[in-house]
VEXLONU-883129 format. One record per residue (C-alpha): x, y, z; residue in one letter; residue number from 1. Coordinates in steps of 0.02 Angstrom, whole numbers, plus 50000, padded with zeros to 5 digits. Example, Ala and Ser with C-alpha at 12.3 -4.5 7.8 and 13.67 -1.06 7.14 Angstrom:
BEGIN
+-------+-------+-------+------+-----+
:     u :     v :     w : code : pos :
+-------+-------+-------+------+-----+
: 50615 : 49775 : 50390 :    A :   1 :
: 50684 : 49947 : 50357 :    S :   2 :
+-------+-------+-------+------+-----+
% end
This chain:
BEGIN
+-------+-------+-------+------+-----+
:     u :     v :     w : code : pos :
+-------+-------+-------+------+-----+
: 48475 : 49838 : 49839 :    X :   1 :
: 48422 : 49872 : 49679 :    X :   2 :
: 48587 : 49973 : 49634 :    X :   3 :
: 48699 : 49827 : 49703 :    X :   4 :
: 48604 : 49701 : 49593 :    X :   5 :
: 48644 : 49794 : 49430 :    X :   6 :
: 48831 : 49834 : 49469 :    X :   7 :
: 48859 : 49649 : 49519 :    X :   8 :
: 48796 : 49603 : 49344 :    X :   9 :
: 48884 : 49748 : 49234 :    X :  10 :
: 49064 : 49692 : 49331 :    X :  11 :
: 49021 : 49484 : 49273 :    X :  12 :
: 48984 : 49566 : 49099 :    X :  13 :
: 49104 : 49701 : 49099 :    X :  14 :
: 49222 : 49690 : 49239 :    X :  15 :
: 49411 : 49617 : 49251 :    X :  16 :
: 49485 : 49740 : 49119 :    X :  17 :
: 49368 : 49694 : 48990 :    X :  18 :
: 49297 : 49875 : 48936 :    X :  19 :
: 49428 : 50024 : 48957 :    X :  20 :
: 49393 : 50186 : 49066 :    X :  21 :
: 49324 : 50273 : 48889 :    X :  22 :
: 49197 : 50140 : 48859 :    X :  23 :
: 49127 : 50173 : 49047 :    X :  24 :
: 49137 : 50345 : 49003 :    X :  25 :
: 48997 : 50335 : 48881 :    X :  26 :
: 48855 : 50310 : 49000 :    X :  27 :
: 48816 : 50452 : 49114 :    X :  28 :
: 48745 : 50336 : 49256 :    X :  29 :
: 48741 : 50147 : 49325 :    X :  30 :
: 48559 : 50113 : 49234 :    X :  31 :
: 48604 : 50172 : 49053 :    X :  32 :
: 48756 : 50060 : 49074 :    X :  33 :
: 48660 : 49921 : 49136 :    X :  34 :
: 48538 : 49951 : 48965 :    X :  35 :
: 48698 : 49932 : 48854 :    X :  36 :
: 48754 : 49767 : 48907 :    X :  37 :
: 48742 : 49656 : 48739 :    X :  38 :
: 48643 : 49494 : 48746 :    X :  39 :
: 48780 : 49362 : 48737 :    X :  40 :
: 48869 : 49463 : 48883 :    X :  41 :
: 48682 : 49455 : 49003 :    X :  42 :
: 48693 : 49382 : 49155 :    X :  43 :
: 48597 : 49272 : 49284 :    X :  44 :
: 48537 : 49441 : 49369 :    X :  45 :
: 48444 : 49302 : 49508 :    X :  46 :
: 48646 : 49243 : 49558 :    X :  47 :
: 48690 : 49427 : 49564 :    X :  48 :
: 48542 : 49453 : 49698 :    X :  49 :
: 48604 : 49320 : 49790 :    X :  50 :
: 48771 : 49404 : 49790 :    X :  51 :
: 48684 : 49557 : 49838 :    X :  52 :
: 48611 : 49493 : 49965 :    X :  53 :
: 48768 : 49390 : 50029 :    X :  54 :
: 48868 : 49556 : 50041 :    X :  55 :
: 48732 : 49654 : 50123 :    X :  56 :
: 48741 : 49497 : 50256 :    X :  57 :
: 48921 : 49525 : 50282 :    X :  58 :
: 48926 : 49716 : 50296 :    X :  59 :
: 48999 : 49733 : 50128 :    X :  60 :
: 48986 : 49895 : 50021 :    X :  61 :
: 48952 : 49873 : 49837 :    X :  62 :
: 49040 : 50036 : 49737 :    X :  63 :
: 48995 : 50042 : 49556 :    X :  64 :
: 49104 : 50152 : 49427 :    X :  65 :
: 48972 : 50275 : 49426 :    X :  66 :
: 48937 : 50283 : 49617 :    X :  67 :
: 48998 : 50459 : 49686 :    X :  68 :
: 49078 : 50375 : 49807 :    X :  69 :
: 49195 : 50275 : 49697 :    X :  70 :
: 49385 : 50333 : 49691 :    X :  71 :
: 49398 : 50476 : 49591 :    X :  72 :
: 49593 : 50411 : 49555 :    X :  73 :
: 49547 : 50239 : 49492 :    X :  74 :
: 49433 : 50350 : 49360 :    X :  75 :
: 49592 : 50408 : 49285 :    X :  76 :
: 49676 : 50235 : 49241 :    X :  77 :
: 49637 : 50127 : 49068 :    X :  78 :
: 49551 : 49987 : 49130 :    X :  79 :
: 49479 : 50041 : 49322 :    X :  80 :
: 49348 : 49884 : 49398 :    X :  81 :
: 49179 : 49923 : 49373 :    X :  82 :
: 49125 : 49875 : 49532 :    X :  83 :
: 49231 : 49845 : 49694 :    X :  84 :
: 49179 : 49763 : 49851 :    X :  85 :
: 49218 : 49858 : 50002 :    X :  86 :
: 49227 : 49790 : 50211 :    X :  87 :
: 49277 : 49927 : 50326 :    X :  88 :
: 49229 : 50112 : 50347 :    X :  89 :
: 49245 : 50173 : 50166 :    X :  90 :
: 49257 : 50350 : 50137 :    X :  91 :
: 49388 : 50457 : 50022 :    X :  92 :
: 49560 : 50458 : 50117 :    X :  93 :
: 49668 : 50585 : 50107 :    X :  94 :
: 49838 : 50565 : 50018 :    X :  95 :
: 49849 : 50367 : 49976 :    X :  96 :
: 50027 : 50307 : 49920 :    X :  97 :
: 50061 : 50140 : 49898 :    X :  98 :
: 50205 : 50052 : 50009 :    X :  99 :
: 50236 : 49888 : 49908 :    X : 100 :
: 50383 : 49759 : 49903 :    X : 101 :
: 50453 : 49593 : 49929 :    X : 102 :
: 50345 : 49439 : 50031 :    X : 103 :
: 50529 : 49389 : 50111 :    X : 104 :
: 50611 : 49566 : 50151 :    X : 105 :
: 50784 : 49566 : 50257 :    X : 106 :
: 50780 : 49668 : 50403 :    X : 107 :
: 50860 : 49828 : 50294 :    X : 108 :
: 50698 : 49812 : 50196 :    X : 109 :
: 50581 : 49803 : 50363 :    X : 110 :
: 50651 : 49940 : 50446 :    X : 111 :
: 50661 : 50079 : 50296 :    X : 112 :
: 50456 : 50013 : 50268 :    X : 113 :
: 50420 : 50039 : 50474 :    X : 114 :
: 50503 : 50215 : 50435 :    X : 115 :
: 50398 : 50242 : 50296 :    X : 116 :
: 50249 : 50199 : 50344 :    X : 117 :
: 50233 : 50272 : 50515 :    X : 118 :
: 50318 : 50434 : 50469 :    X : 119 :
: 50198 : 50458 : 50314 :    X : 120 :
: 50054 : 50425 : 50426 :    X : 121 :
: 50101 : 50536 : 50566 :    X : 122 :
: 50101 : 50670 : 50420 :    X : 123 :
: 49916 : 50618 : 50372 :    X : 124 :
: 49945 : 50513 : 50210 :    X : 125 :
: 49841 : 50355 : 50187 :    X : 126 :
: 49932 : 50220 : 50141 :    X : 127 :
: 49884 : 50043 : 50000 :    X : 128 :
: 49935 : 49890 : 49998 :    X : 129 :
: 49892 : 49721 : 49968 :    X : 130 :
: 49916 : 49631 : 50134 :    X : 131 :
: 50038 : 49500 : 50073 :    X : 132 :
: 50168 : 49417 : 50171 :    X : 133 :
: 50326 : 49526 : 50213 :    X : 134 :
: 50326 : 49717 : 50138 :    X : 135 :
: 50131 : 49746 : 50117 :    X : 136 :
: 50099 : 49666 : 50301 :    X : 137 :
: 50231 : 49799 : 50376 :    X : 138 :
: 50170 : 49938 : 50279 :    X : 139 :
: 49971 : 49909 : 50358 :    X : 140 :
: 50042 : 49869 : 50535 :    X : 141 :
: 50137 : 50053 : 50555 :    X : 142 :
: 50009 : 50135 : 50468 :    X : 143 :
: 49884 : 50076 : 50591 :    X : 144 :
: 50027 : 50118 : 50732 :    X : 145 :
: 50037 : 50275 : 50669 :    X : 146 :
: 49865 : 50314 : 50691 :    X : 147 :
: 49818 : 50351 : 50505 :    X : 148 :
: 49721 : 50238 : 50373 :    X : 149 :
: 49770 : 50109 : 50253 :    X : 150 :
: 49674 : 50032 : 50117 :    X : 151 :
: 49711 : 49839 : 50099 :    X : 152 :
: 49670 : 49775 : 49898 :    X : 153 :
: 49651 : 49599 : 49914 :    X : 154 :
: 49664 : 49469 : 49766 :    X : 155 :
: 49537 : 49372 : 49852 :    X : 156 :
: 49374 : 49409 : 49894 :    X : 157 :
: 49338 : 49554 : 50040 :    X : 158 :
: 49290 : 49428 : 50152 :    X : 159 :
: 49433 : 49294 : 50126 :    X : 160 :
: 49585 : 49319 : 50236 :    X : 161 :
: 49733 : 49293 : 50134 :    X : 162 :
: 49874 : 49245 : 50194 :    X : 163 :
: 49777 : 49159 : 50335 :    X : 164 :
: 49886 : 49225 : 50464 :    X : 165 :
: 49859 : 49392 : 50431 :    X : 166 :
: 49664 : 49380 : 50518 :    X : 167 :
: 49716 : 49495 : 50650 :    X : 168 :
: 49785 : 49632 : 50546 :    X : 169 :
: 49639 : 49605 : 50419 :    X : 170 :
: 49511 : 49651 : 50567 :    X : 171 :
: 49637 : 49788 : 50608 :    X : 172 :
: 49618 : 49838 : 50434 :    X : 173 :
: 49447 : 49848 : 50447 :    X : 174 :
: 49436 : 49958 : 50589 :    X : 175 :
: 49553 : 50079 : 50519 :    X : 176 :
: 49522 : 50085 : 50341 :    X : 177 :
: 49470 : 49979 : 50223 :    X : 178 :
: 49477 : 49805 : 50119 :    X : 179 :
: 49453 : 49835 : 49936 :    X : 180 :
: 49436 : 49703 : 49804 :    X : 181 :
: 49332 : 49692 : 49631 :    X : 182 :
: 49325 : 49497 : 49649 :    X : 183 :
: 49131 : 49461 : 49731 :    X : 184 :
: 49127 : 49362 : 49918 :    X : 185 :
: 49180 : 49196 : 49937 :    X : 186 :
: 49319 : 49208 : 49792 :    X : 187 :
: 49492 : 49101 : 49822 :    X : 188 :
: 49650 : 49190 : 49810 :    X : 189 :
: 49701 : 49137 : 49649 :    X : 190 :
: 49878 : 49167 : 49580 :    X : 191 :
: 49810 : 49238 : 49434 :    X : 192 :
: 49707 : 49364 : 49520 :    X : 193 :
: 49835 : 49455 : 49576 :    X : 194 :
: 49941 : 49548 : 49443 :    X : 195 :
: 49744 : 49608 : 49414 :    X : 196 :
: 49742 : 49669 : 49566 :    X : 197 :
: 49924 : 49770 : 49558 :    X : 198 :
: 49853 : 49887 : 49439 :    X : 199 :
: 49706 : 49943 : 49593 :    X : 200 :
: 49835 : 49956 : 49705 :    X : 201 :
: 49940 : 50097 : 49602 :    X : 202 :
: 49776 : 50160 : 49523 :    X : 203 :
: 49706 : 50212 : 49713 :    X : 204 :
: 49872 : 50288 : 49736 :    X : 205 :
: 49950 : 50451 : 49709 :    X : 206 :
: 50126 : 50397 : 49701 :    X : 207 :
: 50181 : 50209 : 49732 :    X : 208 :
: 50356 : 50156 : 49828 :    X : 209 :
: 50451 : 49997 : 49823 :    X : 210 :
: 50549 : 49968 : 49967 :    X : 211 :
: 50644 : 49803 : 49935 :    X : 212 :
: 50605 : 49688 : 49784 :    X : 213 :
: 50686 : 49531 : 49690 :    X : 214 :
: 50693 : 49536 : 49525 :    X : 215 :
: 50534 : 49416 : 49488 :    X : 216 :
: 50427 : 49528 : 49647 :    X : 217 :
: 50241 : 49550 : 49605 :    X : 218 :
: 50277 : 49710 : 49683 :    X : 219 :
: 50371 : 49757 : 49511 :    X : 220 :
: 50201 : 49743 : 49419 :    X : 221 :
: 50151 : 49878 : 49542 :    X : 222 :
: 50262 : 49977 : 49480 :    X : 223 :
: 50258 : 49961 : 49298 :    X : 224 :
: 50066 : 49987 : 49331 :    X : 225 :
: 50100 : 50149 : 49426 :    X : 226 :
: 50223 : 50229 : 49259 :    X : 227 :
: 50077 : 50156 : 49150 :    X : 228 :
: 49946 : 50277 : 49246 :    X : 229 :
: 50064 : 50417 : 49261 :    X : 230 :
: 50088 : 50411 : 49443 :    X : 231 :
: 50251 : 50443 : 49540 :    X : 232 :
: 50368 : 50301 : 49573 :    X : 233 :
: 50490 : 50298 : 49708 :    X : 234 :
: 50610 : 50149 : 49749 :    X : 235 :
: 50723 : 50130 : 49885 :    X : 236 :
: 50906 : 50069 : 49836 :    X : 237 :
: 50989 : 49897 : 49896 :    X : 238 :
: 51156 : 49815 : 49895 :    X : 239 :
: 51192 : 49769 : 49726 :    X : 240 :
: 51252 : 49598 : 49799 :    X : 241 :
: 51070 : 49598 : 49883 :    X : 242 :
: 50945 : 49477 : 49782 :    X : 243 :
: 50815 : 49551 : 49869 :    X : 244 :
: 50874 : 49739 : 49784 :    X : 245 :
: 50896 : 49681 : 49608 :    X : 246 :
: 50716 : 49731 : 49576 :    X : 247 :
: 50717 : 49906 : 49660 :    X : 248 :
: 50887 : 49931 : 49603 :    X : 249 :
: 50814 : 49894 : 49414 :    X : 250 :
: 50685 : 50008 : 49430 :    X : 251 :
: 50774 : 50147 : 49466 :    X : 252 :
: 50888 : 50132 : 49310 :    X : 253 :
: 50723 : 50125 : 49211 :    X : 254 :
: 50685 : 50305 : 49293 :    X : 255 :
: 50592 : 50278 : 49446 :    X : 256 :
: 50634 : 50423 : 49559 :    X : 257 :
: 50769 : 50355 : 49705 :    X : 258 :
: 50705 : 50363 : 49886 :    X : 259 :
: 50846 : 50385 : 50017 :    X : 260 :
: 50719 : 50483 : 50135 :    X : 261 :
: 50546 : 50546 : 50169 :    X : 262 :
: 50603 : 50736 : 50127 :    X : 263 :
: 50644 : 50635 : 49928 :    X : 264 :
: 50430 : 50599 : 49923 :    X : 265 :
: 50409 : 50775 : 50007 :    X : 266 :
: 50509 : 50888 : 49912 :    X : 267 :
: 50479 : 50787 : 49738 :    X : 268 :
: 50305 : 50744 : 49746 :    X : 269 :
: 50246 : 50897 : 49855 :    X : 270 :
: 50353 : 51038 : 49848 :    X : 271 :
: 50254 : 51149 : 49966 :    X : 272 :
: 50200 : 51047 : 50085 :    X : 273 :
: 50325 : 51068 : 50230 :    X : 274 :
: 50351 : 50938 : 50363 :    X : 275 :
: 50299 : 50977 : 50558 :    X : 276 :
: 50340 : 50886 : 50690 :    X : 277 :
: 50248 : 50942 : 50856 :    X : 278 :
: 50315 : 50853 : 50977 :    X : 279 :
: 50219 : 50871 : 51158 :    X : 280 :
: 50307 : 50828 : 51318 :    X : 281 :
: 50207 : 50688 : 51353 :    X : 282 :
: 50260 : 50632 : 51192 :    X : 283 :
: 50424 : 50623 : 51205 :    X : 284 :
: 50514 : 50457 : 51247 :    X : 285 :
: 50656 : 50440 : 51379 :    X : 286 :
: 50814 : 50357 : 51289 :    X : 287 :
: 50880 : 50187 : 51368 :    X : 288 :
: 51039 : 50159 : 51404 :    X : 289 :
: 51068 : 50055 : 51262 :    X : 290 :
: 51022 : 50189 : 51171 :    X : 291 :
: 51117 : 50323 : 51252 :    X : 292 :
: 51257 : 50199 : 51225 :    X : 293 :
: 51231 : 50198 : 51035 :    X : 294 :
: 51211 : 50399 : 51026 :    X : 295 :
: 51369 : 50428 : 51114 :    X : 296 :
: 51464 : 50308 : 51009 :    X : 297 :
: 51404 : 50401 : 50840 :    X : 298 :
: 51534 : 50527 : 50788 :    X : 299 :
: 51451 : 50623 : 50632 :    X : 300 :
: 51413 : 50469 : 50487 :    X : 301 :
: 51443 : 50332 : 50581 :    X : 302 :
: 51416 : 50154 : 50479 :    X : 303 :
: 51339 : 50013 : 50566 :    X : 304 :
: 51463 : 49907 : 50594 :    X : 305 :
: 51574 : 50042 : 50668 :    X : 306 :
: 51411 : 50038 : 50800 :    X : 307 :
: 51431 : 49859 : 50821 :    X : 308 :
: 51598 : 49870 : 50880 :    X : 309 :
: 51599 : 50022 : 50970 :    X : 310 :
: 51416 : 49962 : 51079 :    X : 311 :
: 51472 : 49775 : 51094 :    X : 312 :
: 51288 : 49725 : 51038 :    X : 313 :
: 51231 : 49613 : 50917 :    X : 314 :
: 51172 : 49661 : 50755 :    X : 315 :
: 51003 : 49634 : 50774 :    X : 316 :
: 50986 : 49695 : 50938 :    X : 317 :
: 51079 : 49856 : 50858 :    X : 318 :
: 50968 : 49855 : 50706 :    X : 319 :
: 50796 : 49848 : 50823 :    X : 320 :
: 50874 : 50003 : 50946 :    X : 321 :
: 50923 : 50100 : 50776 :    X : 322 :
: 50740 : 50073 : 50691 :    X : 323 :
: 50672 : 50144 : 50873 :    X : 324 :
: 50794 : 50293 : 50887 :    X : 325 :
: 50744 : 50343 : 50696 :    X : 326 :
: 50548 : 50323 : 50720 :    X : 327 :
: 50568 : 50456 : 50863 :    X : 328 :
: 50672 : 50548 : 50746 :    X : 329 :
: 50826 : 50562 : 50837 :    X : 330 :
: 50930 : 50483 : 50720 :    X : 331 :
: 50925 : 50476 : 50527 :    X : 332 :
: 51008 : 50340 : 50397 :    X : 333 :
: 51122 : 50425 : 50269 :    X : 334 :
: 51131 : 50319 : 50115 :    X : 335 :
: 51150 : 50123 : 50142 :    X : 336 :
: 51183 : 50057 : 50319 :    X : 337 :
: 51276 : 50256 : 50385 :    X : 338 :
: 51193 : 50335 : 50515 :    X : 339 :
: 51189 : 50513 : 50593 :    X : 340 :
: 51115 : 50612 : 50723 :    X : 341 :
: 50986 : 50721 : 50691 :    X : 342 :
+-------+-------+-------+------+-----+
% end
């Protein structure tokens, strides 16, 4: 308990960006920081036991910058939090990248994040987010789908569900990763916590992607935080009519690498790691006949609304049917709204 007392106190003193990565680098463990705190920066150490003791209550891990379990990646940024608060099954995940983007995505935005996140999981990535409305939620619920982990960094405190709604993917989260914050128990979500929290997001990540942003999405500050700690960026390209693309769209004239497919994280971020796709019999899935119906009516690139009137269906009835038929991989989007075959 002792440990958890002392980090709790160095991250009131020292914690929120107040004292950069080469500061913390000055003290070799948690105890000769601890001896280095300045008098006008002590703290109530008898409020941090409480803390303590609070998270201990609640099952929550206390990780101090110079615990060997804290993330070797958010070493490497300028200003990592000295201590973060941890509820779940923390251990070091293989592969994190970062699926961030708009609270209010259209369905374009949805479906290229469902394709993202479940087909980077099914290849063993981990994936962050924040578990905000819209983008972030997505991003979690196919990554738990998928079957791999996901890492939730909350501007809140670990053990306040924000948005409220999102209680059932939060104890998802829990079960198959973690929830990460450097704010202690009990802390509100307050608005200003979370461009804070952006820079944890892209500094436990190994490459971040924006999937659909405005021009004014907290998602951006992601990704200005991600070129900051020299990690990859990847954004995914909208209508330029779209207000919901403006952001993504910006982003990639300011050099973030354009994502039109997995292969474009693949082949740019990992050039020898090669995609396989073992595919049992009991995995495969028999087509409908809706979506027979929408295979035989694609002729090489077909573009959506050719589909619409060639099926008959609705558009969001088609949309739903295409999302399916591309997480099994039998079809593939080519550019905007043009699909093919695979």
């Amino acid at each position: 308990m002792k440990r958890e007392i002392l980090a709790i106190a160095i991250g009131r003193a020292w914690g929120k960006g107040k004292k950069d990565v080469t500061f913390l680098n000055r003290f070799k463990t948690l105890d000769e920081a601890f001896s280095n705190v300045i008098e006008s920066e002590k703290v109530d150490i008898s409020e941090c036991e409480d803390v303590a003791n609070e998270a201990k209550e609640k099952s929550i891990i206390v990780l101090d910058f110079w615990s060997e379990s804290y993330p070797s990646l958010l070493k490497e940024i300028i200003n990592p939090p000295v201590v973060l608060f941890v509820k779940g099954a923390w251990k070091k995940y293989k592969l994190p990248i970062a699926i961030v983007g708009t609270r209010h995505p259209s369905g374009y935005g949805e479906q290229i994040t469902k394709l993202l996140s479940t087909e980077l999981g099914r290849l063993g990535f981990t994936i962050v987010s924040g578990m905000a409305r819209g983008i972030d939620s997505i991003a979690h619920k196919y990554a738990i789908l998928s079957k791999t982990h996901t890492v939730a960094v909350l501007g809140s405190g670990v053990d306040v569900v924000y948005p409220p709604e999102n209680r059932k993917l939060y104890e998802s989260i829990c079960e198959n990763g973690v929830i990460i914050s450097e704010y202690e128990p009990q802390t509100p979500p307050y608005a200003f916590n979370f461009p804070s929290r952006n820079r944890i997001i892209s500094g436990l990540s190994l490459a971040t992607v924006v999937t659909e942003a405005g021009i004014r999405s907290g998602s951006l500050i992601t990704a200005h935080h991600a070129i900051e700690q020299n990690r990859m960026l990847f954004s995914v390209p909208g209508e330029i009519f779209s207000k919901r693309s403006q952001g993504t769209n910006k982003i990639i004239s300011e050099g973030a690498c354009i994502l039109t497919g997995l292969e474009d994280i693949l082949l740019r971020f990992y050039p020898d790691l090669k995609r396989v796709q073992e595919t049992t019999a009991e995995e495969k899935r028999l087509l409908g006949d809706k979506e027979e119906l929408v295979l035989r009516s694609m002729e090489g690139e077909t573009y959506f609304d050719e589909l619409v009137g060639k099926t008959g269906m609705e558009a969001k009835e088609l949309s739903e049917i295409l999302t399916d038929l591309e997480l099994s991989g039998v079809v593939k989007r080519s550019g905007g709204n043009i699909f093919i075959k695979t």
